[in-house]
ZAVEX-833774 format. One line per 8 residues: for each residue x, y, z of N, C-alpha, C, O. Coordinates in Angstrom, 1 decimal. Last residue first. Layout:
BEGIN
X Y Z X Y Z X Y Z X Y Z  ...
//
This chain:
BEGIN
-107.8 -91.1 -79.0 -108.0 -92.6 -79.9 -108.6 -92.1 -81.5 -108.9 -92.9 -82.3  -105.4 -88.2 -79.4 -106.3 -88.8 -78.8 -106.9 -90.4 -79.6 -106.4 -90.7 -80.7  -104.2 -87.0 -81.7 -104.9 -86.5 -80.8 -106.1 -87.3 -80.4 -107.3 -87.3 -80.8  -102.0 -87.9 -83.5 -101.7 -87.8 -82.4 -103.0 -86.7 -81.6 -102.6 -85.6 -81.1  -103.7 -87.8 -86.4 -102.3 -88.2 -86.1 -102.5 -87.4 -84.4 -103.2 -86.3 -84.3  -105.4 -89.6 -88.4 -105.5 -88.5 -87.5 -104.5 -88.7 -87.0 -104.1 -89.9 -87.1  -106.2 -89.3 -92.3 -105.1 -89.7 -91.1 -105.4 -88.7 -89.9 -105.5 -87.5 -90.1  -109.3 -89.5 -93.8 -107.5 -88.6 -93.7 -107.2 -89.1 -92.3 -108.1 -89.3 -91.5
-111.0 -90.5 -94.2 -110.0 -91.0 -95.0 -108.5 -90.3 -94.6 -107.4 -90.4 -95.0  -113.3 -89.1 -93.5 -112.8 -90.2 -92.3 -111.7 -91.1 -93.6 -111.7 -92.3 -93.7  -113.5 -86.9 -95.1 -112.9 -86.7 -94.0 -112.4 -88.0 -93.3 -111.3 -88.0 -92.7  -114.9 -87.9 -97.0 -113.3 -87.5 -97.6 -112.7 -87.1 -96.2 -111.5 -87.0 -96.1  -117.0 -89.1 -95.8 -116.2 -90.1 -96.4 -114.9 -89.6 -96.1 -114.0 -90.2 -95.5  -118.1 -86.4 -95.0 -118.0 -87.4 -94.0 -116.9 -88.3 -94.5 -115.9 -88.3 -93.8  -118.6 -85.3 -97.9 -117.7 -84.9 -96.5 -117.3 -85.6 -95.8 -116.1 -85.7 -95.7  -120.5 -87.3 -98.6 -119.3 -87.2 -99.3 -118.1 -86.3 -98.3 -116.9 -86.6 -98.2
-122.6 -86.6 -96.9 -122.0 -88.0 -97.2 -120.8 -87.8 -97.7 -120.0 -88.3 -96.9  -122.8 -84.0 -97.6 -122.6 -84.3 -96.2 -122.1 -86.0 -95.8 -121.6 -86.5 -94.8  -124.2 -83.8 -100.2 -122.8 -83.3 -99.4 -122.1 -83.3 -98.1 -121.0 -82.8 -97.8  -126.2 -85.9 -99.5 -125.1 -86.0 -100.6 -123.9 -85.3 -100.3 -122.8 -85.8 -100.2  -127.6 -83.9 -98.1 -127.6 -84.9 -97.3 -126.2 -85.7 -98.0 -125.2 -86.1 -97.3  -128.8 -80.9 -98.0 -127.7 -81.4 -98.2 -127.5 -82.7 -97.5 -127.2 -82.7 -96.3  -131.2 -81.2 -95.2 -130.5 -81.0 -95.8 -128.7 -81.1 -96.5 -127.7 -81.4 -95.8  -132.7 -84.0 -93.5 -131.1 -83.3 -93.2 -131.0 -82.4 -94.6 -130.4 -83.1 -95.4
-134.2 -85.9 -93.1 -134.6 -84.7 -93.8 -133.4 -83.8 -93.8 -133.6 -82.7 -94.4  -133.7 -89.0 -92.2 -134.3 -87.4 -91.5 -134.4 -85.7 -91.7 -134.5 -84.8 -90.9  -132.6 -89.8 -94.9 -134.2 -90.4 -93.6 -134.6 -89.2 -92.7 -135.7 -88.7 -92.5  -130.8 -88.2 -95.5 -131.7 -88.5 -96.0 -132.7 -88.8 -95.3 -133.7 -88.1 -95.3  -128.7 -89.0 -93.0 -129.4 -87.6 -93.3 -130.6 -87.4 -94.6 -131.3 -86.4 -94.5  -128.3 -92.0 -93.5 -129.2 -91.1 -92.3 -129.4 -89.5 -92.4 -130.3 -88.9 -91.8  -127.4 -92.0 -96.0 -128.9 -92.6 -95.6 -129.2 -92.0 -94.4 -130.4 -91.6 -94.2  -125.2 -90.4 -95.4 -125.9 -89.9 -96.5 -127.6 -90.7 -96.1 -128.6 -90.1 -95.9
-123.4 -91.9 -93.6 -124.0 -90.6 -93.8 -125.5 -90.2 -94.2 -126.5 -89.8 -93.6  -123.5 -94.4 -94.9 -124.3 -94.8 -93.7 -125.2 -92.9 -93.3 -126.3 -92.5 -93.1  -121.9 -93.5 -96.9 -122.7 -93.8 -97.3 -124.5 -94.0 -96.0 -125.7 -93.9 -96.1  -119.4 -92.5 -95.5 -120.3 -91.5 -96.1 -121.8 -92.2 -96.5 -122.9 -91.5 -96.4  -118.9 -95.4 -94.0 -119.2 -94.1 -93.1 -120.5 -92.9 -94.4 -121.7 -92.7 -94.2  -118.5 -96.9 -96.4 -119.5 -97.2 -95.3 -119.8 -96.3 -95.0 -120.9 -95.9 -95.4  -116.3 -95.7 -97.3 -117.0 -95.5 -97.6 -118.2 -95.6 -96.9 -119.0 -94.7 -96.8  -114.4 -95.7 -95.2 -114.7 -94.7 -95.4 -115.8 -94.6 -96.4 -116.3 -93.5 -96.6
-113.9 -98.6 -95.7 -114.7 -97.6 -94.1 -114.9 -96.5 -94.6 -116.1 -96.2 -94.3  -112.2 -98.7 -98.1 -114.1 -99.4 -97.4 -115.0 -98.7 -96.6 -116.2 -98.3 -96.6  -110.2 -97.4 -97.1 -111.3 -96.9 -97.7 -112.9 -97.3 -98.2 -113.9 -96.7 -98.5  -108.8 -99.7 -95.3 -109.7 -97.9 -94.6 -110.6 -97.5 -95.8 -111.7 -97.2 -95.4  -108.8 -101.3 -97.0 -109.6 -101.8 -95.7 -110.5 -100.1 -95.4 -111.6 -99.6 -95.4  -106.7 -100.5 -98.2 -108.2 -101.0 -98.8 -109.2 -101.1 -97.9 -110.4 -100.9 -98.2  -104.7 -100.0 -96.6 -105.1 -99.0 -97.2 -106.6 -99.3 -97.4 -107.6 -98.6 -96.9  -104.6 -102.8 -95.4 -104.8 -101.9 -94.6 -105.6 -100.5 -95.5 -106.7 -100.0 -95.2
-103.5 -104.0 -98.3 -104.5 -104.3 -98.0 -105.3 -103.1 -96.3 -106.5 -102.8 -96.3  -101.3 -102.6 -98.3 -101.9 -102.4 -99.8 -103.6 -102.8 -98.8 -104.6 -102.0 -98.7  -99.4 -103.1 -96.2 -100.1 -102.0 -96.5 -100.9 -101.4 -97.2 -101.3 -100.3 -97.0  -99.7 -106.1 -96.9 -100.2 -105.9 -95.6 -100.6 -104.4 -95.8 -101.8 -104.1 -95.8  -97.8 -106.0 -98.9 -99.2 -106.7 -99.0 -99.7 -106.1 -98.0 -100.6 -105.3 -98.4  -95.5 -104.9 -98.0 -96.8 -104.0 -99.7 -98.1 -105.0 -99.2 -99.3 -104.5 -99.1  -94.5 -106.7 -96.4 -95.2 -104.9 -95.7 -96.4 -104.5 -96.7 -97.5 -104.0 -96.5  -93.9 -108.9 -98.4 -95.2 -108.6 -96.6 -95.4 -107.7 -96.6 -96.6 -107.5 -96.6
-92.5 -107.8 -99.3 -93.5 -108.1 -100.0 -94.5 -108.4 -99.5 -95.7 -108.2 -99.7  -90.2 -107.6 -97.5 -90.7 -106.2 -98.5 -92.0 -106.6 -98.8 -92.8 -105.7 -98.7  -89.3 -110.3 -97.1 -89.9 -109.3 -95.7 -90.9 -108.2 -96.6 -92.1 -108.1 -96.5  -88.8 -111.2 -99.5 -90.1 -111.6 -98.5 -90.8 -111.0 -97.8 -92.0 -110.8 -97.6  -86.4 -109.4 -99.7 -87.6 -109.2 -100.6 -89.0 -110.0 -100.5 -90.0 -109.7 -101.1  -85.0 -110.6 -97.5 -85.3 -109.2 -97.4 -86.5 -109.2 -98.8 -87.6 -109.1 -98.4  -84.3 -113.1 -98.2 -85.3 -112.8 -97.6 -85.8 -111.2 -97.4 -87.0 -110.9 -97.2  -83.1 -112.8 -100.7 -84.2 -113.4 -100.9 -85.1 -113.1 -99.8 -86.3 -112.8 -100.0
-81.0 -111.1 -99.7 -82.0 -110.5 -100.0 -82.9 -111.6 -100.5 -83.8 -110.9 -101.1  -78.9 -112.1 -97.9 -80.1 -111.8 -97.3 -80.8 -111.6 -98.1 -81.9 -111.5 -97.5  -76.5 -112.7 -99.6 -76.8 -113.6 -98.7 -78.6 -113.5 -98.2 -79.4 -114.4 -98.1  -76.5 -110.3 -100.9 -76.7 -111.3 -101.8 -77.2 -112.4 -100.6 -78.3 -112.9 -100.8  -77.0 -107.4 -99.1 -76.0 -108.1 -99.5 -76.9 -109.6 -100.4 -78.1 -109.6 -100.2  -78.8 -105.0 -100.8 -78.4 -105.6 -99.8 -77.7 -107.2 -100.1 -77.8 -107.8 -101.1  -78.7 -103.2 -103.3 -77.9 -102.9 -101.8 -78.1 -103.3 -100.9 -77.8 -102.7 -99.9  -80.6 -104.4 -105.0 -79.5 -104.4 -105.1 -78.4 -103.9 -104.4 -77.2 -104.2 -104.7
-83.1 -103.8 -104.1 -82.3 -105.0 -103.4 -81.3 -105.3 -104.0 -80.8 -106.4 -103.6  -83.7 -101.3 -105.6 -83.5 -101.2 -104.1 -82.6 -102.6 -103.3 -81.8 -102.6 -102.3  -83.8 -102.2 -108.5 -82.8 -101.5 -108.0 -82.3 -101.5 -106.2 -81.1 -101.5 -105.7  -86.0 -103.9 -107.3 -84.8 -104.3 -107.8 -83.6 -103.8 -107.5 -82.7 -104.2 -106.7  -88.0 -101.4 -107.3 -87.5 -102.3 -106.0 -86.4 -103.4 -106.1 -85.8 -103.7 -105.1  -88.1 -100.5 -109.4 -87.3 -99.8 -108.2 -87.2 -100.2 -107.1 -86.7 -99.7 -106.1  -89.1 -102.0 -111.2 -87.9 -101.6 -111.7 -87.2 -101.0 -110.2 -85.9 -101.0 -109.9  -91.8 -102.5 -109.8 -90.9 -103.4 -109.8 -89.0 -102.7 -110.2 -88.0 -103.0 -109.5
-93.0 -99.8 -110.2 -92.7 -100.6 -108.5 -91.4 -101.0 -109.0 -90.3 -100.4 -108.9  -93.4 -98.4 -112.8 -91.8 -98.5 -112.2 -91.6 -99.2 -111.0 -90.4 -99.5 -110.7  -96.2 -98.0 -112.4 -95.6 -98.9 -113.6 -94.4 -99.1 -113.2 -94.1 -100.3 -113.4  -96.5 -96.7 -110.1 -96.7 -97.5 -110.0 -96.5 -98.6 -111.3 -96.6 -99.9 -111.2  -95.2 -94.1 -111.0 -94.4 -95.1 -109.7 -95.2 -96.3 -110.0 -94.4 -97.3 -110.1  -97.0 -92.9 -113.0 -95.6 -93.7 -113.3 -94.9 -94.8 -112.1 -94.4 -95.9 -112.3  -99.4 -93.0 -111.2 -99.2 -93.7 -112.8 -97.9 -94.5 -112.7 -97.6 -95.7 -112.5  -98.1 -91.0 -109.3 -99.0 -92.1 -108.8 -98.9 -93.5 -110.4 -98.4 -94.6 -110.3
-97.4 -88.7 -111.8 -96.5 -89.5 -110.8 -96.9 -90.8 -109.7 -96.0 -91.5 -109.3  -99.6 -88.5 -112.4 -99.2 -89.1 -113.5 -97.8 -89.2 -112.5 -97.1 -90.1 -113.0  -101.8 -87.4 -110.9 -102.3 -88.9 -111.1 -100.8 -89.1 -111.9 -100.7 -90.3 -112.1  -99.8 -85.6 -109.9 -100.3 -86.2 -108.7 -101.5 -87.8 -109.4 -101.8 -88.8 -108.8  -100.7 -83.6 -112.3 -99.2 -83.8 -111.6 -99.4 -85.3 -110.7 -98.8 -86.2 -111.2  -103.3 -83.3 -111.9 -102.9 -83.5 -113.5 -101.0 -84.6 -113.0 -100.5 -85.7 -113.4  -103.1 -81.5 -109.6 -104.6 -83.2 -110.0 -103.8 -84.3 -110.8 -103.6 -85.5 -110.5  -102.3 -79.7 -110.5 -102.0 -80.5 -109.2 -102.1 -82.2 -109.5 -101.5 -83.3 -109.6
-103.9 -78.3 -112.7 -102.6 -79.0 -112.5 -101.8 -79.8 -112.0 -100.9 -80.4 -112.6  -106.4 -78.3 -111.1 -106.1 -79.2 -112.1 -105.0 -79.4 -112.3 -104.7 -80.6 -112.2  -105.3 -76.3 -108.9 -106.2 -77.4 -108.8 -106.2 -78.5 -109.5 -106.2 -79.6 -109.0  -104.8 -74.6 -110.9 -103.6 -74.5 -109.8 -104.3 -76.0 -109.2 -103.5 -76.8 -109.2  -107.1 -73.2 -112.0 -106.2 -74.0 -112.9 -105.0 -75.0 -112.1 -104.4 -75.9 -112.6  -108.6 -72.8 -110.1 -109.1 -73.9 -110.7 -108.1 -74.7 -111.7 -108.0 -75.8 -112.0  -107.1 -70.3 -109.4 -107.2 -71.4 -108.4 -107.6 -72.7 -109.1 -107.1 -73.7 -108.6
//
């Protein structure tokens, strides 16, 4: 399991790595199927979404830090056992996507 874990790990930084040294090369490629007329702007449009999603991402993980961190001081102040694991829970939890249950 530890190895199956690392591998993962191993797999998952070095395709994150590569895409991200290749953006450009493959967004080129990508505006090369739209017609010549539109793609200055279509590559406006594109460069708005990366920004806007680049920056939403950043945003959430702020929060999520806040969150473990606000965690951690209040189970600290009140004696909470495990208070570090329970910060860091909190974080890696309020970073995952809730999808369709409720606000």
């Amino acid at each position: 399991m530890v190895l199956s874990t690392v591998a993962s790990t191993a797999i998952v930084i070095t395709v994150t790595l590569y895409c991200m040294a290749a953006l450009p090369a493959i967004k080129e490629f990508c505006y090369r199927f739209v017609a010549a007329s539109r793609r200055e702007r279509v590559k406006g449009v594109a460069e708005e979404i990366m920004n806007r999603t680049g920056k939403f991402m950043l945003g959430n993980l702020v929060t999520s830090g806040i969150a473990g961190v606000a965690t951690f001081g209040w189970c600290a102040a009140t004696g909470v056992p495990y208070a570090a694991a329970l910060g860091i829970f909190t974080a890696a939890r309020d970073r995952r996507r809730r999808r369709g249950r409720g606000a």
